[in-house]
N, C-alpha and C positions, 0 to 999 in steps of 0.2 A: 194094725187096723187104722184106718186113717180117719180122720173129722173133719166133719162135712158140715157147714152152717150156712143155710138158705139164706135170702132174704130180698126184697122185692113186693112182697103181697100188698095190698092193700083193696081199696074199694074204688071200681070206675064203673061206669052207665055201661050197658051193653052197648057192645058197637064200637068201642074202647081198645087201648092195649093197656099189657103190663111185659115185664120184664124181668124174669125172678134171675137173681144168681145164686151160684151155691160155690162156696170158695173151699177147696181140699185143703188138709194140713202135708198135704204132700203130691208128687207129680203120679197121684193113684191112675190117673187117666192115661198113662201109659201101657200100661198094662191092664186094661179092666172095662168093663164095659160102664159105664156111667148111665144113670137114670134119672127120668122124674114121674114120679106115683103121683095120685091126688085122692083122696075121699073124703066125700060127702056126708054129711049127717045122715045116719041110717042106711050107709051103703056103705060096697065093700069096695075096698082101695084097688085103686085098677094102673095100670101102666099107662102112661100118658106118654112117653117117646124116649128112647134110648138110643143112645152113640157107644160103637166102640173105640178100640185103638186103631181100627182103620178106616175112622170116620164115615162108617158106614150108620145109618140111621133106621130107624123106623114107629111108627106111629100108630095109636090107635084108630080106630078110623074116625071116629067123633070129631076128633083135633086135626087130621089129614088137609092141608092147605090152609089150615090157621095158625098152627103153631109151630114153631123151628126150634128145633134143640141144636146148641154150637158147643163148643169148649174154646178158651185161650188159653193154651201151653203153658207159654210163658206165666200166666199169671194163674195156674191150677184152678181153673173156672170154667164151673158150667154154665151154659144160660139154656134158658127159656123164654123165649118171645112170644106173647099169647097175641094175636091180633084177631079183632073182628069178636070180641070175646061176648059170651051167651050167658045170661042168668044161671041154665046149668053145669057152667064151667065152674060156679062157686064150689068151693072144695076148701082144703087145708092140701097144700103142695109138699111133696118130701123130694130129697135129691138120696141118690144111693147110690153108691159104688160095688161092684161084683168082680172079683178077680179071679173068679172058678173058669176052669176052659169048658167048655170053648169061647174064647173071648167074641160071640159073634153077635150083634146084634137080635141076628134073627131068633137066637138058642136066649141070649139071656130075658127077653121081655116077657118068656112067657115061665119066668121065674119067680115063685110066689116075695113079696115084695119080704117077708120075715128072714128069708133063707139069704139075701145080698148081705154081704159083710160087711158095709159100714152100711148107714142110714143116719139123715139131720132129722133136725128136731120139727121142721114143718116151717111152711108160713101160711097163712091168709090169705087166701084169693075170694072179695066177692064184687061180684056183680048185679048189679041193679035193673031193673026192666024200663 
């Protein structure tokens, strides 16, 4: 099981970016579909954009032309790039890694976020109006 620890969050005015990363303790991104969840206070944690291992992507529609999910090999890193970011992007962000097949983007996103075999600890995404 590999360890996954976010970090990035913090607090920008809408209109704003941020740039969360989540660093593996191993090259899990090989093999596995990589993600980032978010929820909300009194909401339930939804997928916000996943890559597989053949960097194939997809996105909720919310975030669709605002945010980019990448990875660096080399350095076993995900990113999240939020641009253009909205009050209701505030959330608590998670990163998770899933190595069940099918390794496809399109198959893993719509996997509830408890059931990916690793998951980090979150960070802090708010936005101001």
């Amino acid at each position: 099981q590999v360890t996954l620890v976010e970090s990035g969050g913090g607090s920008v005015q809408a209109g704003g970016s941020l740039r969360l990363s989540c660093v593996a303790s191993d090259d899990a991104h090989t093999s596995a579909c990589m993600g980032w969840f978010r929820q909300a206070p009194g909401q339930e944690r939804e997928a916000v954009a996943v890559i597989d291992s053949n960097g194939r992507t997809i996105y909720a529609d919310s975030v669709q032309g605002r945010f980019t999910v990448s990875q660096d090999n080399a350095k076993n890193t995900l990113y999240l790039q939020m641009d253009s970011l909205k009050p209701e992007d505030t959330a608590t962000y998670y990163c998770a890694a899933d190595r069940r097949l099918p390794v496809v983007a399109a198959f893993c996103v719509k996997r509830n976020f408890a059931g990916w075999g690793s998951r980090g600890q979150g960070t802090q995404v708010t936005v101001s109006s």
